[in-house]
BAGU-68452 format. One record per residue: residue in one letter; x negated, y negated, z negated of N, C-alpha, C in turn. Coordinates in pm, whole numbers. Layout:
! BAGU-68452
+-----+--------+--------+--------+--------+--------+--------+--------+--------+--------+
| res |    n_X |    n_Y |    n_Z |   ca_X |   ca_Y |   ca_Z |    c_X |    c_Y |    c_Z |
+-----+--------+--------+--------+--------+--------+--------+--------+--------+--------+
|   a |      X |      Y |      Z |      X |      Y |      Z |      X |      Y |      Z |
...
+-----+--------+--------+--------+--------+--------+--------+--------+--------+--------+
//
This chain:
! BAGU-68452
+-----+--------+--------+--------+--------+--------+--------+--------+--------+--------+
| res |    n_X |    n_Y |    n_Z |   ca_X |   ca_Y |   ca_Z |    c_X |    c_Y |    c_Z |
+-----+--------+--------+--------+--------+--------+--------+--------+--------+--------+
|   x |    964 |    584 |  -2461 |   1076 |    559 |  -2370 |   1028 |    489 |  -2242 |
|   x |    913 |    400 |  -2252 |    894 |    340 |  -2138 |    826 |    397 |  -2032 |
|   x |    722 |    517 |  -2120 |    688 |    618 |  -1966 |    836 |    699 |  -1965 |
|   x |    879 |    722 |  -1981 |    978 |    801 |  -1911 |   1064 |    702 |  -1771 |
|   x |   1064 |    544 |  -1840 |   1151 |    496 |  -1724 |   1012 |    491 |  -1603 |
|   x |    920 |    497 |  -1664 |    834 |    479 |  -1528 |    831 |    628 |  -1458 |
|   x |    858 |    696 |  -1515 |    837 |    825 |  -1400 |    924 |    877 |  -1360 |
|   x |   1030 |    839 |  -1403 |   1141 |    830 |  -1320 |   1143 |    688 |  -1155 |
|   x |   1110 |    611 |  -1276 |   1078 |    506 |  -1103 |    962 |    544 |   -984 |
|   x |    897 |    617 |  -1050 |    783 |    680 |   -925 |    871 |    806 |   -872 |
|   x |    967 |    886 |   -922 |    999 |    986 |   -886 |   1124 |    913 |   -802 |
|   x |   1194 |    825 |   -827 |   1241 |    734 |   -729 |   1214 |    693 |   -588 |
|   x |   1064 |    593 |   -616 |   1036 |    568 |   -529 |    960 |    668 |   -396 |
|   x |    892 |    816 |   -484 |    872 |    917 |   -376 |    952 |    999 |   -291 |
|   x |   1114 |    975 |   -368 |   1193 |   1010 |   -301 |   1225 |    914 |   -144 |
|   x |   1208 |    767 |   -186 |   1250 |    689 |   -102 |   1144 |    680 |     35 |
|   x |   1037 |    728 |      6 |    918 |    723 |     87 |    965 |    856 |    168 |
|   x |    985 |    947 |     85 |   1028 |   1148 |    151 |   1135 |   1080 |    246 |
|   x |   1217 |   1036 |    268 |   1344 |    994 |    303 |   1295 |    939 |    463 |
|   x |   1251 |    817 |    430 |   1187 |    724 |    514 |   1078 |    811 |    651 |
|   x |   1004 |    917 |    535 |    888 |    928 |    621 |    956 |   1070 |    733 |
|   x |   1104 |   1151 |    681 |   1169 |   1248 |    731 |   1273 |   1183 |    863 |
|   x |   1356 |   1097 |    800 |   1450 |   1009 |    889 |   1435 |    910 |    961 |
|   x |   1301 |    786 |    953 |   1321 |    719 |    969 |   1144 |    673 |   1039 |
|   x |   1050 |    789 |   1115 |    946 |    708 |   1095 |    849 |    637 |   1195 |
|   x |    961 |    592 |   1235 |    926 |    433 |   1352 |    915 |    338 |   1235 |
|   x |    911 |    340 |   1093 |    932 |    225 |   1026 |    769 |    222 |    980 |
|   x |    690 |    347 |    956 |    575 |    329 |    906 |    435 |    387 |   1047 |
|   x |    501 |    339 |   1146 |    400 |    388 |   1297 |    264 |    299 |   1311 |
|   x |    317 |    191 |   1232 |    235 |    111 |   1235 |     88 |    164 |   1158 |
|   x |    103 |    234 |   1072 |      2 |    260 |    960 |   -139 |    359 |   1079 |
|   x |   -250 |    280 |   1028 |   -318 |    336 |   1105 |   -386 |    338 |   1254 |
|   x |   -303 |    198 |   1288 |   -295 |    117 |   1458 |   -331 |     -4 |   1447 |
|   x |   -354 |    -77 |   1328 |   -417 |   -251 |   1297 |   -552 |   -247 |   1310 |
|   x |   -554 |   -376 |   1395 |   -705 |   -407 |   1422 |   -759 |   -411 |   1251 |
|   x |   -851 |   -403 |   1286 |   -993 |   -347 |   1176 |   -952 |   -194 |   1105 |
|   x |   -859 |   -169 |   1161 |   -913 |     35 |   1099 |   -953 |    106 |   1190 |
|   x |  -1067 |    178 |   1118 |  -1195 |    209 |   1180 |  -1166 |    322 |   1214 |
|   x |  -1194 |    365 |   1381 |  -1157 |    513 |   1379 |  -1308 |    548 |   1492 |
|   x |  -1371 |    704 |   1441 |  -1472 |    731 |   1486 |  -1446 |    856 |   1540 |
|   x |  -1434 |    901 |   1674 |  -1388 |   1034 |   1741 |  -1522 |   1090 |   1805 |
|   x |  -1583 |   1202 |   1787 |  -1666 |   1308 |   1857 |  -1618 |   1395 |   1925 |
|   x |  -1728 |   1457 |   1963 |  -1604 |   1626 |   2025 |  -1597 |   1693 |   1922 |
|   x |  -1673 |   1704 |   1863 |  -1610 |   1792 |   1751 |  -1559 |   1743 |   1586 |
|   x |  -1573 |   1604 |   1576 |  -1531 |   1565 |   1422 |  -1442 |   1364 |   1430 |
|   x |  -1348 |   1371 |   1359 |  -1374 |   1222 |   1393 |  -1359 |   1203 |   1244 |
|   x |  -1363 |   1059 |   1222 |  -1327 |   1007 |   1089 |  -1272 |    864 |   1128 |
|   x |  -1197 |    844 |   1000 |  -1070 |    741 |    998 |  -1065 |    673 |    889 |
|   x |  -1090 |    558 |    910 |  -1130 |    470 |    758 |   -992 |    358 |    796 |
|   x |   -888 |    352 |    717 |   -787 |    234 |    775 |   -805 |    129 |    630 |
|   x |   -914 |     49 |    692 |   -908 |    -81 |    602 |   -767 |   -196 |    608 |
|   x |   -772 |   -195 |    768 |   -647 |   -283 |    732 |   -524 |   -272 |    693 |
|   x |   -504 |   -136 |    718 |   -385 |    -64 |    670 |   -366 |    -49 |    526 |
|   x |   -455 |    -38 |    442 |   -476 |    -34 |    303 |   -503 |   -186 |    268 |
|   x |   -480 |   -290 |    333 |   -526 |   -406 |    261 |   -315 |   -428 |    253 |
|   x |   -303 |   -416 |    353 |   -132 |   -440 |    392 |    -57 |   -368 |    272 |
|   x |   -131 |   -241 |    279 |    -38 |   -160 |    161 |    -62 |   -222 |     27 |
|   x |   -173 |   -296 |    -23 |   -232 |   -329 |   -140 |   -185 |   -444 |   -161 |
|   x |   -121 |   -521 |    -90 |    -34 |   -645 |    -62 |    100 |   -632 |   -109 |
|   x |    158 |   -555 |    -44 |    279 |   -529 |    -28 |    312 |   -430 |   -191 |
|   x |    253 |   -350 |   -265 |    279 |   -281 |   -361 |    186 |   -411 |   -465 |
|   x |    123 |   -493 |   -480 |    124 |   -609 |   -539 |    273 |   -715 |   -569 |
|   x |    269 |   -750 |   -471 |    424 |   -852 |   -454 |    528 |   -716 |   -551 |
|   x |    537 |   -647 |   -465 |    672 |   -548 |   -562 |    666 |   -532 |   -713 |
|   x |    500 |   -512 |   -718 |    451 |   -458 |   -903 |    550 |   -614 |   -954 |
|   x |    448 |   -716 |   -929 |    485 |   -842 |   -970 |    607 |   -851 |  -1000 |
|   x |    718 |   -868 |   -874 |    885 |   -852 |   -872 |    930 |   -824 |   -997 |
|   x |    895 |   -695 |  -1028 |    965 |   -634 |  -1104 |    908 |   -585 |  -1230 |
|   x |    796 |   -583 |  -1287 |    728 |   -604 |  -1394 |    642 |   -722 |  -1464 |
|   x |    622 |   -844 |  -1420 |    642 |   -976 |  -1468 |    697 |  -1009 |  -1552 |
|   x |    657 |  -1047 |  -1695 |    730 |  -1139 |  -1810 |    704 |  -1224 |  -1791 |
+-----+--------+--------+--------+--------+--------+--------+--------+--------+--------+
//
């Protein structure tokens, strides 16, 4: 029973992200523009390493896990 409530809460929350990232996405512009993500452009290849962007996200889906799965 308890994977089922969890995949329903991921199927939740990808809805809420689909939503966000269709209607709304001045809210996530930020991703990808913070000092320390690394961006490397050529003429012909670049690459894109977003450390800080992934430290923010790894933060932020921490605090939530916690919230709400904590005994």
């Amino acid at each position: 029973m308890a994977f089922g409530k969890l995949l329903a809460a991921i199927g939740v929350a990808l809805l809420i992200i689909g939503l966000i990232v269709s209607y709304a996405p001045w809210l996530i512009n930020w991703f990808g523009k913070l000092p320390g993500d690394i961006r490397i452009e050529d003429e012909k290849k670049w690459v894109f390493i977003p450390v800080t962007s992934m430290f923010v996200v790894s933060i932020i889906l921490t605090i939530i896990i916690n919230l709400f799965f904590r005994k």
